[in-house]
LOPAPA-991226 format. One line per field, with one value per residue (C-alpha): residue number from 0; y, z, x. Coordinates in steps of 0.5 Angstrom, whole numbers, plus 500, padded with zeros to 3 digits. Layout:
residues N
nr <- (NUM / ...)
yy <- (Y / ...)
zz <- (Z / ...)
xx <- (X / ...)
This chain:
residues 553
nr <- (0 / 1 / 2 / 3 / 4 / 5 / 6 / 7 / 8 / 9 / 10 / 11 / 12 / 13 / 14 / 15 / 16 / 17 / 18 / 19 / 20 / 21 / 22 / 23 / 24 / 25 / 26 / 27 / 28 / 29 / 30 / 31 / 32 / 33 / 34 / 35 / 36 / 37 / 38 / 39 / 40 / 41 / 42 / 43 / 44 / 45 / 46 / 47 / 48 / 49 / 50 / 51 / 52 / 53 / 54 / 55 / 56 / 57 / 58 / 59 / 60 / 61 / 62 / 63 / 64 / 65 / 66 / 67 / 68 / 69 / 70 / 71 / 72 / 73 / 74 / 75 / 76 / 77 / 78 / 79 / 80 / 81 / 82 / 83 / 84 / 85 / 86 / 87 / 88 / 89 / 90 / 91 / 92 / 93 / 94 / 95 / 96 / 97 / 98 / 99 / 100 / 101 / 102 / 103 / 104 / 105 / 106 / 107 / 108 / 109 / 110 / 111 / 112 / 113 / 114 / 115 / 116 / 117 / 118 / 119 / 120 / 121 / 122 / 123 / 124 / 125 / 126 / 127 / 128 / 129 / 130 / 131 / 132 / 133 / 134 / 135 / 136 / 137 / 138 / 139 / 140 / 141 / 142 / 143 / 144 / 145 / 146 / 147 / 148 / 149 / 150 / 151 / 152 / 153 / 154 / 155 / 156 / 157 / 158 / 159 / 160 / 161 / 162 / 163 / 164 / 165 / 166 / 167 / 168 / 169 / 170 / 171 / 172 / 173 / 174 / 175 / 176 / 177 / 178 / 179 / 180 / 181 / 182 / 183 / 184 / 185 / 186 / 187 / 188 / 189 / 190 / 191 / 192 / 193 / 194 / 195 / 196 / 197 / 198 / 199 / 200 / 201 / 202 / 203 / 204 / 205 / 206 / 207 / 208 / 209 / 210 / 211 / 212 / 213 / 214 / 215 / 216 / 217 / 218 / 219 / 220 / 221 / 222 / 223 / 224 / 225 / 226 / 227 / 228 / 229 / 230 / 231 / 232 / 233 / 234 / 235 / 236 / 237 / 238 / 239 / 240 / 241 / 242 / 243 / 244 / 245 / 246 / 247 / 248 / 249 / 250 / 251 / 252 / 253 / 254 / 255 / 256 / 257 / 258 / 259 / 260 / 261 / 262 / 263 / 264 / 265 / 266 / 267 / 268 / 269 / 270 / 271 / 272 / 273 / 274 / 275 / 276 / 277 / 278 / 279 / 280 / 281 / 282 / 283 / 284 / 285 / 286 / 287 / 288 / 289 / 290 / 291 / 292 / 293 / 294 / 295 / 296 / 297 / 298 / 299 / 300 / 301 / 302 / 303 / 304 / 305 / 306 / 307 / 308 / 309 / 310 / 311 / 312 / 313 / 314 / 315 / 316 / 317 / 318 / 319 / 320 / 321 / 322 / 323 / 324 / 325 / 326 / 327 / 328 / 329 / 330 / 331 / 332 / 333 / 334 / 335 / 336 / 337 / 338 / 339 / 340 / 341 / 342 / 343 / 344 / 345 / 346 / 347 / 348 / 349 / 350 / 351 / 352 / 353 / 354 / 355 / 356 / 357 / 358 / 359 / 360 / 361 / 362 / 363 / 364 / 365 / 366 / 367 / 368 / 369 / 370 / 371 / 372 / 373 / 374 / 375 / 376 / 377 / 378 / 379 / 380 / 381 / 382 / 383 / 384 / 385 / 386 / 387 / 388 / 389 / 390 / 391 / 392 / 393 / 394 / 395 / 396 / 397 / 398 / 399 / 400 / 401 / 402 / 403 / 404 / 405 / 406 / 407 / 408 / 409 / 410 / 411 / 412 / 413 / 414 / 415 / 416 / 417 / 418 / 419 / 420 / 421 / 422 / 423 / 424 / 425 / 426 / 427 / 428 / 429 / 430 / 431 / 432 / 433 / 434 / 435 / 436 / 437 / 438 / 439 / 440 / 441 / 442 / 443 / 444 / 445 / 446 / 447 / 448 / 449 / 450 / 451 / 452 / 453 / 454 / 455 / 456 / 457 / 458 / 459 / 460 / 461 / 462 / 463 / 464 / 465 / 466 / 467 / 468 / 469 / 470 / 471 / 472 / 473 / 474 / 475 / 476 / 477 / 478 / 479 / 480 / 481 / 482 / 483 / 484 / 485 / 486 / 487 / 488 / 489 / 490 / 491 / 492 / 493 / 494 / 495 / 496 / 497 / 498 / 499 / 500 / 501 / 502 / 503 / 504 / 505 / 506 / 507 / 508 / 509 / 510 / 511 / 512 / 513 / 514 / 515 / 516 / 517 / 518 / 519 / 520 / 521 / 522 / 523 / 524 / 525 / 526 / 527 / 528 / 529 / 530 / 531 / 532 / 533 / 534 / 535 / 536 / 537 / 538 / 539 / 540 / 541 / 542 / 543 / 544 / 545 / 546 / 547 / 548 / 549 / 550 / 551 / 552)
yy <- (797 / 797 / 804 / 806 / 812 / 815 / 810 / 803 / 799 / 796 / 791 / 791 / 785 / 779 / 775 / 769 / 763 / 757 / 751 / 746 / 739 / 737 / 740 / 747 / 752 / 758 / 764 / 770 / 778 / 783 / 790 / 797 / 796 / 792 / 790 / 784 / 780 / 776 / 770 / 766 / 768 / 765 / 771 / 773 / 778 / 781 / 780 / 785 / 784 / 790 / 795 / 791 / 787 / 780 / 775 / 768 / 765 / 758 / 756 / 749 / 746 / 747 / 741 / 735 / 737 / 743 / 750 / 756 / 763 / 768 / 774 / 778 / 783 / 788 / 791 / 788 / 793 / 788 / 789 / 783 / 782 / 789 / 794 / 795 / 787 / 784 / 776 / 771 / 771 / 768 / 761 / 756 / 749 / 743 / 736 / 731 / 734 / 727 / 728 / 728 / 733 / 739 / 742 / 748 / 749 / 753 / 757 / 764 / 770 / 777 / 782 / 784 / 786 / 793 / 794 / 791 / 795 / 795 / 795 / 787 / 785 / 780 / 775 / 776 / 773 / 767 / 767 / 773 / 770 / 763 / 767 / 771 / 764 / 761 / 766 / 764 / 757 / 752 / 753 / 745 / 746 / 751 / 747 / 745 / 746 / 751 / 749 / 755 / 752 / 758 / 766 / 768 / 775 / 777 / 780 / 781 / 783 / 789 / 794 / 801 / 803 / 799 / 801 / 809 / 807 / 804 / 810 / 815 / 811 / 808 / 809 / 804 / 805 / 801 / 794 / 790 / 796 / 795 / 789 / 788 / 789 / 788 / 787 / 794 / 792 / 784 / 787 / 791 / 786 / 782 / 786 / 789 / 781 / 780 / 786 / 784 / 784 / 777 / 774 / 777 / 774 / 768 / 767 / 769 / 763 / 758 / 754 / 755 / 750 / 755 / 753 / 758 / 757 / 762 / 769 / 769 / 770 / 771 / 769 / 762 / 761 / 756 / 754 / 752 / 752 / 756 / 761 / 762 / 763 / 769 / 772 / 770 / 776 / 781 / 787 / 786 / 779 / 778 / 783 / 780 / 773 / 776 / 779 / 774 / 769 / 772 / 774 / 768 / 765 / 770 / 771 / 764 / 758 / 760 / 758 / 752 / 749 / 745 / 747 / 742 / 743 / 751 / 747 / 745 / 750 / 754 / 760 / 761 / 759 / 764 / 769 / 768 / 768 / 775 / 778 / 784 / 782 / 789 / 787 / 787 / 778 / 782 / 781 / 774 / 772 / 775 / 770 / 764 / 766 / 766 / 760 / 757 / 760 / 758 / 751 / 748 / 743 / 749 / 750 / 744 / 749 / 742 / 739 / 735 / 737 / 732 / 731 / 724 / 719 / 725 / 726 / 732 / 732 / 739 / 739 / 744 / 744 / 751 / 752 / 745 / 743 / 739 / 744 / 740 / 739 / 732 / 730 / 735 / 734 / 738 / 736 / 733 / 727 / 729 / 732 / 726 / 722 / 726 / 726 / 717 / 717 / 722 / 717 / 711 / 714 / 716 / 708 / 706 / 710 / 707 / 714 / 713 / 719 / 722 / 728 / 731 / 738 / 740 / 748 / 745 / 739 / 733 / 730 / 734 / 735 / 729 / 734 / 739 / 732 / 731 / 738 / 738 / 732 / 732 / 739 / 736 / 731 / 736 / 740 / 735 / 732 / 738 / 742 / 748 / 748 / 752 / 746 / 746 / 754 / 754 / 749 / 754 / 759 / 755 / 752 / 760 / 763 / 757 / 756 / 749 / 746 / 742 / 735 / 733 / 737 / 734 / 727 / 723 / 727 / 725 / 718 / 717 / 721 / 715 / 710 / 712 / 712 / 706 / 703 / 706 / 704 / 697 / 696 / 695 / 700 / 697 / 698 / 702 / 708 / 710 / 715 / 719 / 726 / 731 / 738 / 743 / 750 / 754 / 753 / 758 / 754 / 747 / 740 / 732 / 727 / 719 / 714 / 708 / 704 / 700 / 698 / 694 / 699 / 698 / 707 / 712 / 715 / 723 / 729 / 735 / 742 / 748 / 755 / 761 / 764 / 771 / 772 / 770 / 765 / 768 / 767 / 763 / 759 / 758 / 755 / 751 / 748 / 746 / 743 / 739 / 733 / 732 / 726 / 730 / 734 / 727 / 724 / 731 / 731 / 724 / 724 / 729 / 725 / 719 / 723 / 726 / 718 / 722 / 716 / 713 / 713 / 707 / 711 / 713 / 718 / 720 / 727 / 726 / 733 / 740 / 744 / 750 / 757 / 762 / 764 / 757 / 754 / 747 / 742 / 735 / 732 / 726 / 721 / 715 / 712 / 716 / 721 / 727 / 733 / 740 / 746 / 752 / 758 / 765 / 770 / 777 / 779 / 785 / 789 / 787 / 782 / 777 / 769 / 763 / 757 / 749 / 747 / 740 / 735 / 729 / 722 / 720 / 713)
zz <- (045 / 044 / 043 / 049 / 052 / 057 / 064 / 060 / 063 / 059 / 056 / 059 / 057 / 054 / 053 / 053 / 052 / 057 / 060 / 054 / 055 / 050 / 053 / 058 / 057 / 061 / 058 / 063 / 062 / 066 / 066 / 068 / 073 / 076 / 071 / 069 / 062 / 058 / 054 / 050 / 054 / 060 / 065 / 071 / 075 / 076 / 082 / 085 / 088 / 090 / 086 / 079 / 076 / 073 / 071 / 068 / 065 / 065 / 059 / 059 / 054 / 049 / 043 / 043 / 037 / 035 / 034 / 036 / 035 / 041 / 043 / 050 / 052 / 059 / 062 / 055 / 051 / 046 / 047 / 044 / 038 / 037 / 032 / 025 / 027 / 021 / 024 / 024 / 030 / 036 / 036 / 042 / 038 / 044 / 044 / 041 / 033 / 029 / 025 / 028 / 036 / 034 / 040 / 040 / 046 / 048 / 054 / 056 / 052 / 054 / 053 / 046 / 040 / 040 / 048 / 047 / 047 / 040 / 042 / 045 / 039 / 041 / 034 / 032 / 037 / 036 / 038 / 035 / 029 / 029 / 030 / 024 / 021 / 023 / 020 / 013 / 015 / 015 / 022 / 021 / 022 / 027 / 034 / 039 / 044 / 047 / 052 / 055 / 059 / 064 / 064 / 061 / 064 / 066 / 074 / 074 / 067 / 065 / 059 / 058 / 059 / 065 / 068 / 068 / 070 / 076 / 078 / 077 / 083 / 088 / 088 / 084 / 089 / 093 / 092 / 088 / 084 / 077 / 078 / 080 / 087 / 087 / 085 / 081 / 077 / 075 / 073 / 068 / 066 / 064 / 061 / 056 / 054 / 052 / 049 / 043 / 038 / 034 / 041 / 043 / 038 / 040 / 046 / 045 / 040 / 043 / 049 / 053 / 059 / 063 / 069 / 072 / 072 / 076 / 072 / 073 / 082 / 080 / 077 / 082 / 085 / 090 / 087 / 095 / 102 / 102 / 097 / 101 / 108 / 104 / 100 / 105 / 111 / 107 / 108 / 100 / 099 / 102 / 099 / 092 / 092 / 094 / 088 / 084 / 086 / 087 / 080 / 077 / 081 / 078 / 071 / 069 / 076 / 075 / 067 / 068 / 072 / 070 / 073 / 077 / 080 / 081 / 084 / 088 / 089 / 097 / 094 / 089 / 092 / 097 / 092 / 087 / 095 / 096 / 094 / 088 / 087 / 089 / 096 / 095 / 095 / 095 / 103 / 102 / 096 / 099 / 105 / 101 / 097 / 104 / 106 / 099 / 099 / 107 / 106 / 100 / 101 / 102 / 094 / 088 / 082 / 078 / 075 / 069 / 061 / 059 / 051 / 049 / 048 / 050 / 057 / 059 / 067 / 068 / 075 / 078 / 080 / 083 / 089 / 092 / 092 / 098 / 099 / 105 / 103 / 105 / 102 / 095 / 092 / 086 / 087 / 094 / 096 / 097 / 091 / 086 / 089 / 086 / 080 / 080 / 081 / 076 / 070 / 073 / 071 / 064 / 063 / 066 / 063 / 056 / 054 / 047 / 049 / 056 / 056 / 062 / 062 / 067 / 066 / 068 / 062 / 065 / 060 / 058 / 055 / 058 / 060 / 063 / 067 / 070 / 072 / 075 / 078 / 081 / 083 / 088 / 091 / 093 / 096 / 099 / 102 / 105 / 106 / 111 / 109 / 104 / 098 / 100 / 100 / 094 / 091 / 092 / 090 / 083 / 084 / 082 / 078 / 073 / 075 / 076 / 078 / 073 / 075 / 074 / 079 / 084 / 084 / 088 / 084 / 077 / 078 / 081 / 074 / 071 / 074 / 073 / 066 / 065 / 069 / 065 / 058 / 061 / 061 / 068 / 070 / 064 / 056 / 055 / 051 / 045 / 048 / 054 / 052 / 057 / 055 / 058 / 056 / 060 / 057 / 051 / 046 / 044 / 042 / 042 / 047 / 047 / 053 / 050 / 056 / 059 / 052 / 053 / 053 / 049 / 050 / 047 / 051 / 049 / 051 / 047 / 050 / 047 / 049 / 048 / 044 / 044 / 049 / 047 / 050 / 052 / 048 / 053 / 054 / 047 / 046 / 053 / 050 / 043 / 046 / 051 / 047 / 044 / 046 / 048 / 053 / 055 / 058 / 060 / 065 / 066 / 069 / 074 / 076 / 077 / 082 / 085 / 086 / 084 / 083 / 076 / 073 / 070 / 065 / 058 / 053 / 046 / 043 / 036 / 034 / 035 / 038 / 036 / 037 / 037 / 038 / 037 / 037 / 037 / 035 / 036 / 031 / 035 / 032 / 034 / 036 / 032 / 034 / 030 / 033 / 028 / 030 / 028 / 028 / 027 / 023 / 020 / 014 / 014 / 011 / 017 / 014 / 018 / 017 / 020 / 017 / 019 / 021 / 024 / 022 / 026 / 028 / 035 / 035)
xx <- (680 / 672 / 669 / 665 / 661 / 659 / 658 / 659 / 664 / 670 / 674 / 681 / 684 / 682 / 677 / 681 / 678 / 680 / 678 / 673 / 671 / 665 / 660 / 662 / 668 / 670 / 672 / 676 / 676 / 678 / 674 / 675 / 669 / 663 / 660 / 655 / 659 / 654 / 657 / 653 / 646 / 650 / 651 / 656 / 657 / 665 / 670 / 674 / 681 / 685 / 680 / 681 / 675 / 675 / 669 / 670 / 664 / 662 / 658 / 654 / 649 / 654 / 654 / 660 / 664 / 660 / 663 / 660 / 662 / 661 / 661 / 663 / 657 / 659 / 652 / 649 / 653 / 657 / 664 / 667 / 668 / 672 / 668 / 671 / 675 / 678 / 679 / 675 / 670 / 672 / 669 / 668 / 670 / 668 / 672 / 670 / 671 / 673 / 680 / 687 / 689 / 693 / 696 / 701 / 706 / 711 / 714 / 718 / 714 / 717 / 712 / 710 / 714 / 711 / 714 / 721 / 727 / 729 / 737 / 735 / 734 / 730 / 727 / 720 / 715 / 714 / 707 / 704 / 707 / 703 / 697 / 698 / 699 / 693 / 689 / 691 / 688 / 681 / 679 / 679 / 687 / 688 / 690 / 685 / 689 / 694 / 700 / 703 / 709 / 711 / 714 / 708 / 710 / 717 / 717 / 724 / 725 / 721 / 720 / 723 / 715 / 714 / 720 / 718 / 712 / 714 / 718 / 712 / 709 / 716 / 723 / 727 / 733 / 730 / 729 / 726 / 727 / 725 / 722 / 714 / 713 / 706 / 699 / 699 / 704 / 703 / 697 / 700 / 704 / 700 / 696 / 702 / 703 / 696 / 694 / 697 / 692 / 695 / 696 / 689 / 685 / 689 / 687 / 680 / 679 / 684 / 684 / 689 / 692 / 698 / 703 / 708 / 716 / 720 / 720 / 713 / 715 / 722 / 729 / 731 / 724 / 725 / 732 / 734 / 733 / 739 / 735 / 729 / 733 / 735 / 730 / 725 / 726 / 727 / 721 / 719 / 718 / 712 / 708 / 712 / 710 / 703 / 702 / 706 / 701 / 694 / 695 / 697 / 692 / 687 / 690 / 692 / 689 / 682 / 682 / 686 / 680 / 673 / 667 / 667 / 674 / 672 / 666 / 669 / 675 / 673 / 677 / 673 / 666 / 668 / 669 / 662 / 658 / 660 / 654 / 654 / 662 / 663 / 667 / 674 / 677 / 685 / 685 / 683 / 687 / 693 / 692 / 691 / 698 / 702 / 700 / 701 / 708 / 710 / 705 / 705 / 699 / 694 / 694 / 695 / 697 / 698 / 692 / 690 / 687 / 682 / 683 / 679 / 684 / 690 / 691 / 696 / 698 / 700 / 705 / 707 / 715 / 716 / 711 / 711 / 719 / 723 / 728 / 732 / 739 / 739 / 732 / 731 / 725 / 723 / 715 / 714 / 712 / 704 / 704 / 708 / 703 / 698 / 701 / 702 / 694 / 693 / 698 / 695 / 687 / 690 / 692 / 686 / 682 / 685 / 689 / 694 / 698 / 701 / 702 / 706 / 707 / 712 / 716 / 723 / 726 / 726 / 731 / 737 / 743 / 748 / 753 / 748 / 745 / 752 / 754 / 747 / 748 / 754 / 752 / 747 / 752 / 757 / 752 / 748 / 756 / 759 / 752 / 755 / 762 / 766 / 765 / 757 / 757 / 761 / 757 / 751 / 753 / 755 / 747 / 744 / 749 / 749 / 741 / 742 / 735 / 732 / 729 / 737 / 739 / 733 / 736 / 730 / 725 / 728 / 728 / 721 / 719 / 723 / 720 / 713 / 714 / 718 / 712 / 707 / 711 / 711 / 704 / 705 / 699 / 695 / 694 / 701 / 699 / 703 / 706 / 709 / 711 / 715 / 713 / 718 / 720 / 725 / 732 / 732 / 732 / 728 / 730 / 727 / 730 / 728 / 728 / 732 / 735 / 731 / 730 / 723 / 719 / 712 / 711 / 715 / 718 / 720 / 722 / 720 / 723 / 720 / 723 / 722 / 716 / 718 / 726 / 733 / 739 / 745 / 751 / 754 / 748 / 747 / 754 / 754 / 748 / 751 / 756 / 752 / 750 / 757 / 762 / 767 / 764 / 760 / 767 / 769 / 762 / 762 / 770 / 766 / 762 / 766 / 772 / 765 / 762 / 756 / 750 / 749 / 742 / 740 / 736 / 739 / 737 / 739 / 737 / 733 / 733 / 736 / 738 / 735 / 735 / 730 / 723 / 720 / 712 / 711 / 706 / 703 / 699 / 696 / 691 / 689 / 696 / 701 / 704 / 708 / 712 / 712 / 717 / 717 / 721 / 721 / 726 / 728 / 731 / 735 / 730 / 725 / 721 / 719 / 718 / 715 / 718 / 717 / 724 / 722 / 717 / 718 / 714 / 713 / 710)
């Protein structure tokens, strides 16, 4: 934190560097007031929600190819880089730089190490670790790119410290207990998950492209309809999803867009008209996250990350799922429309890698499809009698809802890919890579049937960055690539006449446990995939080791 005096304003939390092209970026900050903020001679007045303040600065004119190291200015007093900083400065790197495309990815972070309760144990943070590393390379060797796959914040599993703090202002007898009630408390969220200075620096100098998953809301979001019908009558929901989507919509959206998307974005024009930034935007948000949460249409959370011959189509599988019993979508009709235009321009536009990046894993152990699988099917054949309720029941307590559990939506991605692989879009990129996270450990799957396919087409999962499966998980994930358990699930699905997919799959590598990051190394039409992990010895030392290096293409 920036030393400050008197009446100047402070930097709260970031700043964070978010959306690049090759010639504009956007850096976002949070700040203890109104304030003008200054990066790179480009000025922006701050916005106000529930009393907090906020900028994201549009910077243009920028160079392709070009580094330039910047600094945050608040009221003209320079706040950014920290005095007495010992990283590098932060630096804004536009695309267009030759050499290979580094991305760097992962999902599930919980917290900072610093904020953890001891007694869980939890690994090194995998994110803070690569930070650590970075600093030790050539900046010619850093990732040009940041893929944040969903839970970026807990709001269902808070800290010691967090959860005292809550009980100073409510009563956690009364639910949702110690989990974020509202806006208030998602902010600190994330401030406690961003504050770390390793991951601070990070995301100062990285650009990040981020999406929700369900802890960012709450564990089994949108699961069912059978779900909603449940939660959604309580008296602490609305204000609960409210404050879970005007915060993700101000602490991860905003950055997610371009300048001519937030040109063209009505609730962010109708923020920036407001004259000084002083008039509280909270009343209005909160109106745009009802509506997003009861009409999905109203708000598009997915979008897409333009990287020259590399095209990431981030989509959105929480907000905007069907959830009728009889028609199960896990991205609705509207949505996956989107989703086939935005891959159809990609190959069109001659793209060597597809990137599509979705929370939830599309290709998963063969057992854990088949229990998803077969899970849907009786609960969509005795919907309202005792087996549908307890198939239900099943569906949460075991989180069956991936794309497997959504078998509509599992085979459009199918045939999109398959399409797209057989050129039958146009020129086939080299790859089609599915990132995903969720699943607590990490692994890399292949497409293998239909075999005539000119794209490679994987599923790289990478999970979590700083949390840890349950031993039941980690046991149940092990064993769900084996053959054994194959003929066991797939006798399952043969008493339930449960619909086989023509699509077929074998695991590459994994999986692997622990805190994790991935990477790609993406270069003209070759593609490699890096893992790596985190660890302890019994005297405290942490390590961040490589334990994957595989070819793609």
């Amino acid at each position: 934190m920036p030393e400050t005096a008197g009446d100047r304003p402070l930097l709260l939390l970031g700043p964070l560097l978010r959306h690049v092209d090759p010639v504009s970026a956007t850096v976002w900050v949070e700040t203890d007031r109104a304030c003008d903020v200054t990066v790179l001679d480009q000025r922006t007045r701050t916005f106000c929600v529930n009393g907090h303040h906020y900028a994201l600065v549009v910077v243009e004119g920028l160079e392709p190819g070009s580094t330039t190291p910047y600094e945050v200015h608040l009221d003209g007093q320079q706040v950014w880089p920290p005095a007495h900083a010992t990283t590098p400065p932060s630096r804004i790197r536009t695309a267009g730089r030759p050499g290979p495309f580094r991305l760097a990815f992962g999902s599930c972070r919980y917290a900072t190490p610093t904020s953890v309760d001891v007694r869980d144990a939890i690994p090194p943070d995998a994110l803070d670790s690569y930070a650590r590393r970075l600093l030790d390379l050539p900046e010619d060797q850093w990732p040009d790119a940041l893929v944040l796959l969903g839970d970026q914040v807990y709001a269902d599993e808070v800290t010691p410290a967090t959860k005292e703090w809550m009980a100073s202002r409510r009563d956690l007898s009364q639910p949702p207990g110690a989990q974020a009630a509202d806006f208030e408390e998602y902010s600190r969220l994330y401030a406690e998950s961003w504050g770390d200075p390793q991951v601070r620096w990070l995301l100062a100098t990285i650009p990040s492209s981020m999406v929700f998953d369900d802890h960012e809301m709450i564990d089994d979001w949108n699961t069912s309809a059978a779900w909603r019908a449940e939660i959604t009558p309580t008296d602490w929901w609305r204000k609960r999803i409210c404050g879970g989507l005007v915060s993700y919509w101000i602490y991860q959206h905003l950055g997610n867009l371009s300048p001519k998307e937030l040109a063209e974005n009505e609730t962010w024009q109708a923020i920036q008209q407001r004259a000084d930034g002083s008039d509280d935007a909270g009343p209005m948000l909160d109106e745009m996250a009802r509506a997003a949460d009861t009409e999905p249409e109203t708000v598009r959370w997915s979008y897409v990350r333009h990287w020259g011959s590399t095209r990431l189509i981030m989509v959105d599988t929480r907000a905007g799922r069907g959830l009728e019993e009889h028609n199960r979508k896990i991205v609705d009709d509207f949505e996956f429309d989107w989703v086939d235009a935005a891959v159809r321009r990609s190959v069109e536009d001659g793209v060597e890698h597809l990137l599509i990046g979705t929370s939830l894993p599309w290709l998963l152990p063969h057992s854990v499809h088949d229990i998803e699988r077969w899970n849907e099917t009786l609960s969509v054949r005795h919907h309202g009698n005792p087996l549908g309720r307890l198939m239900e029941k099943l569906r949460q307590a075991a989180d069956l809802e991936h794309w497997a559990a959504f078998g509509q939506s599992f085979e459009r991605l199918g045939r999109t890919l398959v399409a797209t692989a057989r050129g039958e879009l146009g020129h086939p990129p080299a790859t089609a890579l599915v990132l995903s996270g969720d699943v607590h450990h990490a692994y890399a799957a292949e497409l293998v049937n239909p075999g005539d396919l000119d794209t490679r087409v994987h599923q790289l999962t990478v999970s979590p960055l700083h949390n840890q499966a349950p031993h039941a998980i980690e046991i149940g994930f092990k064993v769900g690539w084996s053959r054994w358990a194959r003929v066991l699930t797939g006798g399952l699905r043969a008493l339930a006449r449960v619909e086989t997919s023509p699509l077929r799959w074998r695991k590459q590598a994994g999986p692997f446990f622990g805190n994790e990051l991935g990477e790609l190394v993406l270069e003209g039409r070759d593609a490699r995939f890096l893992l790596w992990a985190t660890s302890r010895d019994d005297d405290g030392t942490e390590h961040f080791t490589q334990v994957l290096d595989t070819r793609l293409s």
